[in-house]
KEKEBA-419938 format. One line per field, with one value per residue (C-alpha): residue number from 1; x, y, z. Coordinates in pm, whole numbers. Layout:
num <- (NUM	...)
xx <- (X	...)
yy <- (Y	...)
zz <- (Z	...)
This chain:
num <- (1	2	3	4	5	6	7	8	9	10	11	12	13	14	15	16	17	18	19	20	21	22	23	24	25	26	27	28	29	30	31	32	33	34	35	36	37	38	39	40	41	42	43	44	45	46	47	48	49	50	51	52	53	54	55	56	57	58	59	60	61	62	63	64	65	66	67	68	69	70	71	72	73	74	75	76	77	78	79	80	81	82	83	84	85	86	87	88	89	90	91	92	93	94	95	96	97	98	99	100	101	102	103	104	105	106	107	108	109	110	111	112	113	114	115	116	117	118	119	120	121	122	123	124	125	126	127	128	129	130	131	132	133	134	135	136	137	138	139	140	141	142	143	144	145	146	147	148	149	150	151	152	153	154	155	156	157	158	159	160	161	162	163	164	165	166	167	168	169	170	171	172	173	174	175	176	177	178	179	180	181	182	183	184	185	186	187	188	189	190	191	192	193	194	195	196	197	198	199	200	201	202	203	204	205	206	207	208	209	210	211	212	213	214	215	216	217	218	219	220	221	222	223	224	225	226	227	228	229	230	231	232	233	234	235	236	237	238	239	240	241	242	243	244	245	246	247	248	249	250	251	252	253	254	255	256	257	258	259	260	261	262	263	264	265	266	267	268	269	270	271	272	273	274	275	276	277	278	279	280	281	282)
xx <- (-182	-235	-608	-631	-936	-955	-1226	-1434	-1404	-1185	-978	-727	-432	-96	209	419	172	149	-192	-237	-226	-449	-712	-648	-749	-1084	-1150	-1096	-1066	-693	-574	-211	-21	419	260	229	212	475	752	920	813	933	690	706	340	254	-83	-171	-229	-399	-470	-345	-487	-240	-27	-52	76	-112	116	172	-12	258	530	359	337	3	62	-167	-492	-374	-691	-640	-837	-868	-1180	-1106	-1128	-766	-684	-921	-756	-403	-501	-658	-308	-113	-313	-276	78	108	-156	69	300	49	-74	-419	-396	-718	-865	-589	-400	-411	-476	-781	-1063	-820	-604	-525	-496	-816	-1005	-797	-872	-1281	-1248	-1005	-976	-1267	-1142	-1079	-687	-509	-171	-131	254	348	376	747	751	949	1003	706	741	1048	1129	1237	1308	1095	782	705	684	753	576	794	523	245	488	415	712	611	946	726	896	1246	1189	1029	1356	1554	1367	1131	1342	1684	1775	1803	1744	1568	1649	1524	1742	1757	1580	1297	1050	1264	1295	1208	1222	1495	1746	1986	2349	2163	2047	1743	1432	1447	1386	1134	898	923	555	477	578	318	70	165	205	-103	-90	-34	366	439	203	262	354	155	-191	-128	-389	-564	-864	-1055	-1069	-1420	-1485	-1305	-1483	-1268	-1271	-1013	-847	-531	-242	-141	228	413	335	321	-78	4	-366	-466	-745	-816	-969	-1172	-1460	-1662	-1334	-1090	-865	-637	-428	-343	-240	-187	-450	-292	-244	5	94	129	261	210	137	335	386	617	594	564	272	112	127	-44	-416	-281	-339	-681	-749	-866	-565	-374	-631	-650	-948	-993	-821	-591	-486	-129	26	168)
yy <- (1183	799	658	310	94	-64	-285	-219	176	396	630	941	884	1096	1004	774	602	305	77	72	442	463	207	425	724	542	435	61	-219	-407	-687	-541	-475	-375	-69	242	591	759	502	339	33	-313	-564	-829	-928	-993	-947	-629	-921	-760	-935	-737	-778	-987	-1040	-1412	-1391	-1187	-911	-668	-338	-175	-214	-190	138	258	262	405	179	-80	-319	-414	-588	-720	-912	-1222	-1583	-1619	-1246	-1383	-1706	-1605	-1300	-1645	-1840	-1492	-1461	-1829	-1830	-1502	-1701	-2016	-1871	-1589	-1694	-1669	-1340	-1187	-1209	-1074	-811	-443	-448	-625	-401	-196	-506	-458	-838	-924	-686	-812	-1180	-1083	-896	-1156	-1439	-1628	-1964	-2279	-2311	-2662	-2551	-2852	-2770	-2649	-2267	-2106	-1978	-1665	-1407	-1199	-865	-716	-396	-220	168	405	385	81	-297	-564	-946	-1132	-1409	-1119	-960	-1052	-878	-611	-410	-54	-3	-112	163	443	422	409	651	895	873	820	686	342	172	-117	-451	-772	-1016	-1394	-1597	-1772	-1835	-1715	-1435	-1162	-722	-629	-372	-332	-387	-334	-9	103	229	621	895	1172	1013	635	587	644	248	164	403	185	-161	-357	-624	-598	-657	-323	-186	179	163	448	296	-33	-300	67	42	-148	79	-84	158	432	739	975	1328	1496	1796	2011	1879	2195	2109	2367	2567	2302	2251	1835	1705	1448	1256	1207	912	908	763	893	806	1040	1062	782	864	1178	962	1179	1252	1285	1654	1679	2039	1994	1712	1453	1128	1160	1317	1367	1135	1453	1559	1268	1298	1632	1490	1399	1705	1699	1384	1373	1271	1535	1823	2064	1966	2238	2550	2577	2905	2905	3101	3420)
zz <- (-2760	-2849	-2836	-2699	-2603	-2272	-2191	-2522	-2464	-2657	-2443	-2517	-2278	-2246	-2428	-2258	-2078	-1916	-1945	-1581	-1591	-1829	-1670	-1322	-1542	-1701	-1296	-1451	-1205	-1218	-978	-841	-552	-675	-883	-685	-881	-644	-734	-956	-1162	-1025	-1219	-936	-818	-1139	-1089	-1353	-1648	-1928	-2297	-2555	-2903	-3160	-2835	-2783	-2404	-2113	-2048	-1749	-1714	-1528	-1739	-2056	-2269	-2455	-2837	-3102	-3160	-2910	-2805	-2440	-2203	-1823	-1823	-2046	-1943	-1994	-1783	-1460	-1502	-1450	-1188	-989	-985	-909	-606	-535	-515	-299	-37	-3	227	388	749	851	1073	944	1341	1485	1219	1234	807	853	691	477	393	-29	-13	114	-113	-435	-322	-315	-665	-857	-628	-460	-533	-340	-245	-483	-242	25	112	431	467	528	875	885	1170	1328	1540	1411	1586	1240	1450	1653	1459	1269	1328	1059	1035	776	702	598	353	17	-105	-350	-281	-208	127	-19	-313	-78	94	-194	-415	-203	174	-21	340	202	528	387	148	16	144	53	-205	-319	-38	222	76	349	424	635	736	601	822	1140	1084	1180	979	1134	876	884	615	768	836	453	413	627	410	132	262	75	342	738	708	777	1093	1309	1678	1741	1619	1670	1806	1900	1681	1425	1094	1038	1417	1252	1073	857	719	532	609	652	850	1105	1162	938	675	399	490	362	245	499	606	1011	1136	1497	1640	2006	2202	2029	1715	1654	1313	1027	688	377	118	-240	-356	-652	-590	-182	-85	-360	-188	127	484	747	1062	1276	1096	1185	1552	1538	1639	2006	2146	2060	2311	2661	2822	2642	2723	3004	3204	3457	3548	3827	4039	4068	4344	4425)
């Protein structure tokens, strides 16, 4: 197994990894949003810049592979520096929805921008309006202007669903998530894109404007819907349970779970609860 160092610490990583792996394995701190560990790699934020010793460009984390004694780094002057103008340029077109967005609290954007951003905006141009509350099916609800297009939904579809309900469709700055022909996003697993949505693009009908997470407490548990037992993790406050999302367990149900699974806490709530008992007759 090939021994890097990340961050001035020498690590042991499997072959074949990738540096971002190998700083999620040390618990290191990287800027990204395109990389997920239950997909594919699509190298499009941009964001995962690390400084690799004798490499005179920042490269990306995702998409790069650990070699023997490599040197590698996320903390220079020249790392920060370009994280600061990634973030920049995923902001110009982002809307101000913070008050009013279902993300807010859990929002991967938000937390990146307090870690790697915190800087004050150069970008003057107007921002590209695009279209907001997009029915995509059933269960989930699409606003074009949060999406910062990392592709996870498109490749969850492609990769994990293999439905292949959804594509990225024009180009440039109007580039935007859609449908693809018309058809609608309805599988069994369709909620998982919301799970992995960084930003508040992708929201649930079901727990929609219900809550605040910030109101929310969680515990983690076993989902009762079928015999799998899918790790999950149950949020509720004093006025009931409002959501089941899955808990990683490689030999379960890696990072997924079925939308029925999800809807399992509702019978636990007051309105769906007998009350009182009633005589029936004869």
């Amino acid at each position: 197994m090939p021994k890097c160092t990340i961050n001035g610490k020498e690590v042991e990583v499997k072959e074949g990894s990738t540096i971002i792996e190998a700083m999620y394995q040390e618990k290191e701190s990287i800027a990204h949003y395109c990389y997920h560990p239950g997909l594919s790699v699509a190298g499009v934020c941009r964001l995962c810049m690390v400084e690799i010793e004798g490499n005179p460009r920042v490269q990306i984390a995702c998409n790069t592979m650990v070699t023997e004694g490599m040197k590698v780094n996320n903390t220079s002057a020249k790392v920060k520096d370009s994280v600061k103008w990634g973030l920049d340029f995923h902001l110009i077109n982002h809307p101000l929805d913070c008050p009013i967005c279902d993300q807010a609290g859990e929002c991967g954007l938000q937390d990146q921008y307090m870690e790697f951003g915190k800087y004050d905006p150069e970008m003057a141009e107007r921002k590209q309006k695009k279209h907001k509350v997009v029915d995509l099916g059933p269960t989930v609800v699409l606003d074009s202007e949060r999406c910062i297009l990392c592709s996870r939904c498109v490749r969850f579809t492609d990769e994990v669903s293999k439905t292949h309900e959804l594509g990225l469709f024009n180009r440039g700055d109007r580039t935007e998530i859609g449908t693809v022909e018309g058809k609608q996003l309805d599988n069994k697993y369709s909620l998982n894109t919301v799970d992995i949505c960084p930003v508040g693009a992708l929201t649930s009908k079901d727990f929609r404007f219900r809550q605040r997470v910030w109101y929310l407490k969680d515990a983690e548990t076993i989902c009762p819907g079928c015999s799998t037992g899918c790790s999950t993790k149950v949020y509720f406050n004093k006025e009931g349970m409002f959501r089941v999302k899955p808990v990683f367990n490689e030999s379960v149900n890696g990072h997924w779970m079925c939308d029925e699974g999800r809807g399992t806490y509702k019978f636990i709530n007051r309105e769906h609860r007998l009350l009182k008992a009633k005589k029936g007759k004869g």
